[in-house]
DSSP file (Angstrom, degrees, kcal/mol; ACC not computed):
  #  RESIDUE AA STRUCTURE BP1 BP2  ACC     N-H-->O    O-->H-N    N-H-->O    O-->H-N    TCO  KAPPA ALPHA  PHI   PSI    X-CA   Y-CA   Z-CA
    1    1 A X              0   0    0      0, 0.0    55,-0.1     0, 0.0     0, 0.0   0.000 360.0 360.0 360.0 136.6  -13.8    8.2    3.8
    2    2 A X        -     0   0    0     53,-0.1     2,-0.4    54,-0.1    53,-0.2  -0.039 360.0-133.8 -39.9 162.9  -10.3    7.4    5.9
    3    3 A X        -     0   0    0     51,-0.2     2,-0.4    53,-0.1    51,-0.2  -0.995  21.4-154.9-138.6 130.2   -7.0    6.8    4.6
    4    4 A X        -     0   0    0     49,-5.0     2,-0.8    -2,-0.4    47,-0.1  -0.773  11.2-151.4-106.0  91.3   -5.2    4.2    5.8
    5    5 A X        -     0   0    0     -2,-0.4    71,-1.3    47,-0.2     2,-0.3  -0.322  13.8-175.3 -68.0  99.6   -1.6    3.3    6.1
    6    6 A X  E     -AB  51  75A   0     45,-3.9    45,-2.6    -2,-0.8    69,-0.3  -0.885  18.7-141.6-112.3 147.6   -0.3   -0.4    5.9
    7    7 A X  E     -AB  50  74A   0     67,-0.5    67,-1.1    -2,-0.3     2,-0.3  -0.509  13.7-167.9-106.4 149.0    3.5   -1.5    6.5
    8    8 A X  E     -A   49   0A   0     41,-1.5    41,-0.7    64,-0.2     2,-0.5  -0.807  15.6-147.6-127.2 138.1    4.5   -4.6    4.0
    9    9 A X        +     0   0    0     -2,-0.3    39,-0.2    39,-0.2    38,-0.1  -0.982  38.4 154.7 -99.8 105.0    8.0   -5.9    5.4
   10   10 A X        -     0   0    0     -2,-0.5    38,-0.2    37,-0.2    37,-0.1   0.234  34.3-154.3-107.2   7.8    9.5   -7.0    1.5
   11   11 A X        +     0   0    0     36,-1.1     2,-0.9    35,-0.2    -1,-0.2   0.027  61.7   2.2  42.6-159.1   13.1   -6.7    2.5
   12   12 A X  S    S+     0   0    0     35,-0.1     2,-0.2    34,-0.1    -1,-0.1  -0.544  75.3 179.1 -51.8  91.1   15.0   -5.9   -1.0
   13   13 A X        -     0   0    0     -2,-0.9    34,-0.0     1,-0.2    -2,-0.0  -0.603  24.3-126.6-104.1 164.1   13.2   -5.5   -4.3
   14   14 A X     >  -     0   0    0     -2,-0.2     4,-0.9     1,-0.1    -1,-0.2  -0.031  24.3-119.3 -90.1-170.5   13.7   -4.9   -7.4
   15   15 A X  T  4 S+     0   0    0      2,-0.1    -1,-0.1     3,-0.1    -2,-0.0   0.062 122.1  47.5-105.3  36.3   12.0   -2.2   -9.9
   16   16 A X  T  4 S+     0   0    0      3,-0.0     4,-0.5     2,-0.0     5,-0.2   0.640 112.1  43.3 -87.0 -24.3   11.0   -5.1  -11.6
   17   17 A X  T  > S+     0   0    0      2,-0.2     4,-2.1     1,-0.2     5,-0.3   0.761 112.3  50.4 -37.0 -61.4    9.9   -6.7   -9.0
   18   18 A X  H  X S+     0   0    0     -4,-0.9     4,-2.6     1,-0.2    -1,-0.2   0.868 106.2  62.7 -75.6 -18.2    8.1   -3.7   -7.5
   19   19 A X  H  > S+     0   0    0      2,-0.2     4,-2.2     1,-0.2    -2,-0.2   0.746 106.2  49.5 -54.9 -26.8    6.3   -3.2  -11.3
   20   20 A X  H  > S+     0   0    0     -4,-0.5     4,-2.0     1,-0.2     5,-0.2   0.830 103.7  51.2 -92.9 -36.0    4.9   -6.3  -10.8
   21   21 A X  H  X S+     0   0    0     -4,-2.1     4,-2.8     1,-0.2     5,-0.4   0.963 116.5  42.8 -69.7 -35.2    3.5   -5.9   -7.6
   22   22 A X  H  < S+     0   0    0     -4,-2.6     4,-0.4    -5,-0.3    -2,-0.2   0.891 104.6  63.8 -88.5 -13.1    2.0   -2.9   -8.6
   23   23 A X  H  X S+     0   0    0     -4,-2.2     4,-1.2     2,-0.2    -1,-0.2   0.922 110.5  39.0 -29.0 -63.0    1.0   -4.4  -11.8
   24   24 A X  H  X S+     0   0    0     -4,-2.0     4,-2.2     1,-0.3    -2,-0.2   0.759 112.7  53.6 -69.2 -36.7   -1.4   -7.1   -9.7
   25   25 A X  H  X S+     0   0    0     -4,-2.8     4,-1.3    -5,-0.2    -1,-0.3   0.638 102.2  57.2 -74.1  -6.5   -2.6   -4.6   -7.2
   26   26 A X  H  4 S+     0   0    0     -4,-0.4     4,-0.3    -5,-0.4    -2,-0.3   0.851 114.1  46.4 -92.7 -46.3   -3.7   -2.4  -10.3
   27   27 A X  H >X S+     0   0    0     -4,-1.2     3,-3.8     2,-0.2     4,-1.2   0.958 117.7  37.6 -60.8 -70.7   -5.8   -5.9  -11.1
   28   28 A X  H 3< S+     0   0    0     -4,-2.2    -2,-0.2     1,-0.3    -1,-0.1   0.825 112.3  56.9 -78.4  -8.2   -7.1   -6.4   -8.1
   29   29 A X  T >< S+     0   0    0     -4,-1.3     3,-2.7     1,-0.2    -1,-0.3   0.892  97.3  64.0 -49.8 -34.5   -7.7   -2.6   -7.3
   30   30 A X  T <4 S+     0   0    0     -3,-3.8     3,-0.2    -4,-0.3    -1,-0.2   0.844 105.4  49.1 -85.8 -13.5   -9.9   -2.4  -10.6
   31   31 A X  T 3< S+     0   0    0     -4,-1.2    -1,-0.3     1,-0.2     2,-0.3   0.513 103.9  60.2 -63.8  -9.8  -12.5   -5.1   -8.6
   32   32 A X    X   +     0   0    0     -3,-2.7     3,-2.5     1,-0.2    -1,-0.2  -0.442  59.1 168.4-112.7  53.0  -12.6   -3.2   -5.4
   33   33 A X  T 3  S+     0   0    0     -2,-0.3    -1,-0.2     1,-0.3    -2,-0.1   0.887  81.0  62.8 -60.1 -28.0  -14.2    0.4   -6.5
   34   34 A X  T 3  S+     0   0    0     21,-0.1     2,-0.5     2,-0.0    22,-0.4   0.705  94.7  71.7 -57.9 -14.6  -14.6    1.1   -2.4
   35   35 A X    <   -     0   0    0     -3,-2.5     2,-0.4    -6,-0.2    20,-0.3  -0.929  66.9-175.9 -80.5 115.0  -10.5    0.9   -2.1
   36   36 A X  E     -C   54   0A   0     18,-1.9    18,-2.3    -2,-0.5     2,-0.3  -0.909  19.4-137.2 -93.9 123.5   -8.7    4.0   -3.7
   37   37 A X  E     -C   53   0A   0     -2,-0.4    16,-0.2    16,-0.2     3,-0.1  -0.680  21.9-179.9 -64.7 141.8   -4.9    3.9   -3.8
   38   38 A X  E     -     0   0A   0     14,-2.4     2,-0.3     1,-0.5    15,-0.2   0.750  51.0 -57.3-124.9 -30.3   -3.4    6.9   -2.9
   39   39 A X  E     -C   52   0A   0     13,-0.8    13,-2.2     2,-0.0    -1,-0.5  -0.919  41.6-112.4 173.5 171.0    0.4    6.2   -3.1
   40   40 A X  E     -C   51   0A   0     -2,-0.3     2,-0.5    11,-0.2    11,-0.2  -0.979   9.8-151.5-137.4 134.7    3.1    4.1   -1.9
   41   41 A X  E     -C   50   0A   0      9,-3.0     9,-1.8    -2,-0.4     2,-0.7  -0.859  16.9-163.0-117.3 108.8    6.0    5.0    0.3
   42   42 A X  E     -C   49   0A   0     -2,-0.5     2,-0.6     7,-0.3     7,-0.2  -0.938   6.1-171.9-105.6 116.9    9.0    2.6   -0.5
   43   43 A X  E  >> -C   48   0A   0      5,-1.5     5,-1.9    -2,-0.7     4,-1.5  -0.950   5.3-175.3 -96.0  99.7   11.8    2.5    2.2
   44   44 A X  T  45S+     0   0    0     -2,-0.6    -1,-0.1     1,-0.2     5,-0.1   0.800  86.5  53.5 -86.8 -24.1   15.0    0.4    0.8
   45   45 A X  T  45S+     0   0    0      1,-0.2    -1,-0.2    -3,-0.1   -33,-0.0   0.518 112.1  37.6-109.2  30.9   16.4    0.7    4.1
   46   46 A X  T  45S-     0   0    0     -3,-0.3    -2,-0.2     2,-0.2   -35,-0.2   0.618 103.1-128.0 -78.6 -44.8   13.9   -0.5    6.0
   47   47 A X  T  <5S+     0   0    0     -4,-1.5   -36,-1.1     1,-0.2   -37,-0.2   0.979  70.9 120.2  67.5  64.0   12.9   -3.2    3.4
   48   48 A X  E   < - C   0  43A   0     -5,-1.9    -5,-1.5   -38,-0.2    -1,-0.2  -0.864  54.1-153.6-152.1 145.9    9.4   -2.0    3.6
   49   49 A X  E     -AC   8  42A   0    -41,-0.7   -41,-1.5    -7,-0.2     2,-0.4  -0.475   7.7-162.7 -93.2 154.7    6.6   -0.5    1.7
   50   50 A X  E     -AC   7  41A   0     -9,-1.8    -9,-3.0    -2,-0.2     2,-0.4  -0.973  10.7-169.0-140.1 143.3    4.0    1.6    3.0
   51   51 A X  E     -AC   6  40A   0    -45,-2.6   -45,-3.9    -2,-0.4     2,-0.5  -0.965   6.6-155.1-135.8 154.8    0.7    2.1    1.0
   52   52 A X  E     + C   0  39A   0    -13,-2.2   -14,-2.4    -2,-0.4   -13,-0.8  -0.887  21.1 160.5-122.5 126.2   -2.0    4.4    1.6
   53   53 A X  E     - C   0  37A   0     -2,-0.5   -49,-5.0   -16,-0.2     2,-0.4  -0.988  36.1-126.1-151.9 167.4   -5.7    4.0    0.5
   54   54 A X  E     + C   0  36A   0    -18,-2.3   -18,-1.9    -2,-0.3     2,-0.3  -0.961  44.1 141.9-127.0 123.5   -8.8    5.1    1.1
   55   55 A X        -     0   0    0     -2,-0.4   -20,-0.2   -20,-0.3     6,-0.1  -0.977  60.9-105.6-165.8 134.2  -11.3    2.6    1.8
   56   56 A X  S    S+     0   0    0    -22,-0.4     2,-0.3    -2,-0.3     3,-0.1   0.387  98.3  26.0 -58.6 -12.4  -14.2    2.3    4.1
   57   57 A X        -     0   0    0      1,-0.2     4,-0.3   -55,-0.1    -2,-0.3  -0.787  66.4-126.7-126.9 168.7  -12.3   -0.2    6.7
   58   58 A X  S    S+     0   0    0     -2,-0.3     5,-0.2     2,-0.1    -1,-0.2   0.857 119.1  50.6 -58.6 -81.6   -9.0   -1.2    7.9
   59   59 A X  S >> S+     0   0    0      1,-0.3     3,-3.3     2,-0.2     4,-0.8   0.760 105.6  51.5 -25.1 -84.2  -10.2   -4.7    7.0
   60   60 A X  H >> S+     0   0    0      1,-0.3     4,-2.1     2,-0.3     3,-1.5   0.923 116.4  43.0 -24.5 -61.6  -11.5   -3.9    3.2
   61   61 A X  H 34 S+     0   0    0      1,-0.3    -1,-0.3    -4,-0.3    -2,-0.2   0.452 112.8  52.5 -88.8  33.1   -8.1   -2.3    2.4
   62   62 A X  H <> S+     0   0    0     -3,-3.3     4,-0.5    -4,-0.2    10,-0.5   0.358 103.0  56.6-125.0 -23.3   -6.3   -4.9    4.0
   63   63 A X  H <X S+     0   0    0     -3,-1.5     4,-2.7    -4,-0.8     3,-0.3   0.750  99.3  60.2 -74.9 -36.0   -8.0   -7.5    2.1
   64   64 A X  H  < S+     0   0    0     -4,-2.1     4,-0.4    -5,-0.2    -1,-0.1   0.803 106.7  51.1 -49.4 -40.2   -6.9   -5.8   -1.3
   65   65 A X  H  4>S+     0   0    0      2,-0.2     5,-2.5     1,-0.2     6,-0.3   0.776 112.0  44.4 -65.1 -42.0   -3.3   -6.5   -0.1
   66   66 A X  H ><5S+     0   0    0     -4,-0.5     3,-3.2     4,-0.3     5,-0.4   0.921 107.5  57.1 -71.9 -71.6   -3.9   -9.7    0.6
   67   67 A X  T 3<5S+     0   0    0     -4,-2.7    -1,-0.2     1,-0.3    -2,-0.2   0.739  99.4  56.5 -22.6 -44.3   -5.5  -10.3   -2.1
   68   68 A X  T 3 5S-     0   0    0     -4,-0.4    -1,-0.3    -5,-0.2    -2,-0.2   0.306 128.4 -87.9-109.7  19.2   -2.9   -9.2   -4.5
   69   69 A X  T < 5S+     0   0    0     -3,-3.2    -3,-0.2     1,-0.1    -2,-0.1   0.880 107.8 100.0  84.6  23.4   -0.5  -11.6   -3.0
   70   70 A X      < -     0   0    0     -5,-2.5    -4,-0.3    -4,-0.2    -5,-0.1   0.039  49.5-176.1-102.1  23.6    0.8   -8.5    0.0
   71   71 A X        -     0   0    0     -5,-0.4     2,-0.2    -6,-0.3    -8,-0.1   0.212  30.2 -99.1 -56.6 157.7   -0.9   -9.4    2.7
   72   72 A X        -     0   0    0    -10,-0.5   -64,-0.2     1,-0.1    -1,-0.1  -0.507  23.1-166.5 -63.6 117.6   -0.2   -6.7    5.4
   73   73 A X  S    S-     0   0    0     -2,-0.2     2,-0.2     1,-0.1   -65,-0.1   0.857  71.9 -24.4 -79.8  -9.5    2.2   -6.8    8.3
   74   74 A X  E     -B    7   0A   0    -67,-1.1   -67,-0.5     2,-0.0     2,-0.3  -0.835  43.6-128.2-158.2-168.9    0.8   -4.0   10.1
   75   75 A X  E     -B    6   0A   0    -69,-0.3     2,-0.4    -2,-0.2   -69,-0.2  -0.884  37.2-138.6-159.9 123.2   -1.2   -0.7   10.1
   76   76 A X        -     0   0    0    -71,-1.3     2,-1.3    -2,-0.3   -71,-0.1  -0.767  17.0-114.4 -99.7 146.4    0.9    1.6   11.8
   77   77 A X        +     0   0    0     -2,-0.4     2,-0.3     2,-0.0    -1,-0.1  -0.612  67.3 133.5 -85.1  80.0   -1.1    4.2   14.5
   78   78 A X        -     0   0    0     -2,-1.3     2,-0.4   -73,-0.1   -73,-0.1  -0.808  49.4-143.2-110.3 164.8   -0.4    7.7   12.3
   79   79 A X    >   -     0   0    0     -2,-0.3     3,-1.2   -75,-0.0   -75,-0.0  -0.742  27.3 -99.7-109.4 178.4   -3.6    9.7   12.1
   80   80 A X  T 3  S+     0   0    0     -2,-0.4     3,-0.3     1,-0.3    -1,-0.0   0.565 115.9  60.6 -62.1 -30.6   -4.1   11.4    8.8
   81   81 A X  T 3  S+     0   0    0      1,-0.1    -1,-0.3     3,-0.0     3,-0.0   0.010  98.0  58.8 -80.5  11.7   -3.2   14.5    9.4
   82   82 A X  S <  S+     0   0    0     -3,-1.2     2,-0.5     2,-0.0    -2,-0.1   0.128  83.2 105.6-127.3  17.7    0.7   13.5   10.4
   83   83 A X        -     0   0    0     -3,-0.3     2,-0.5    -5,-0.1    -3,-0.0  -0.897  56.8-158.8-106.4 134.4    1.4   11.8    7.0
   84   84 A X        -     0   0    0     -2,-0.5     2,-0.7    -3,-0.0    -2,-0.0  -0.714   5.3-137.6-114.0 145.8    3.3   13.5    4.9
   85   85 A X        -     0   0    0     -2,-0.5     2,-0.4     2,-0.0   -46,-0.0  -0.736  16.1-177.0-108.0 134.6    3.5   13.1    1.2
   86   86 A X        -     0   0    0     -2,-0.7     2,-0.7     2,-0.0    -1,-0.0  -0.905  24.8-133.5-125.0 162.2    6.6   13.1   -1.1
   87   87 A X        -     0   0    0     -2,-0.4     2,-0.5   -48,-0.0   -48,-0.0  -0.814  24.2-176.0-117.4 122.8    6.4   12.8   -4.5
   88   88 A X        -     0   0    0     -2,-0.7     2,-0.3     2,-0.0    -2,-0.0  -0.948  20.1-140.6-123.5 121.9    9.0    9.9   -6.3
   89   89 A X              0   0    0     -2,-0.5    -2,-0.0     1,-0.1     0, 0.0  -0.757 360.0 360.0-106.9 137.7    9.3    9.4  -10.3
   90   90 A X              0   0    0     -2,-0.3    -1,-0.1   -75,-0.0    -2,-0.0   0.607 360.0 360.0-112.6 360.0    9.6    5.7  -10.7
């Protein structure tokens, strides 16, 4: 299946703030079994998130976001093989 990369523009959050969001997506995730989460990319000076799934559309994992009170501002044109993973203890 693809993996997909959507930008959130959230400016400045908190880590409770970001607990919670991932709290809700964790909810809405556990309704969706064709959306996987794969990680999430936090940029503080950006003010933006990026999340990664794997999910059988753009749409579908863009509706999960949405769903959980994210909706998406974008889906940025990386292919899959030019994302690079770091690993972040929260």
């Amino acid at each position: 299946m693809p993996h997909y990369i959507i930008e959130r523009n959230v400016g400045s959050l908190s880590s409770d703030q970001l607990t919670a969001a991932g709290r809700m997506s964790n909810s809405v995730l556990a309704e969706m079994p064709e959306v996987v989460w794969v990680k999430s990319y936090v940029s503080d000076a950006e003010g933006k998130i990026y999340f990664e799934y794997i999910g059988p559309t753009r749409k579908r994992c863009s509706s999960m976001r949405a769903a959980a009170g994210c909706p998406r501002t974008r889906f940025p044109k990386y292919p899959s093989r030019s994302i690079r993973r770091c690993s972040c203890s929260w």
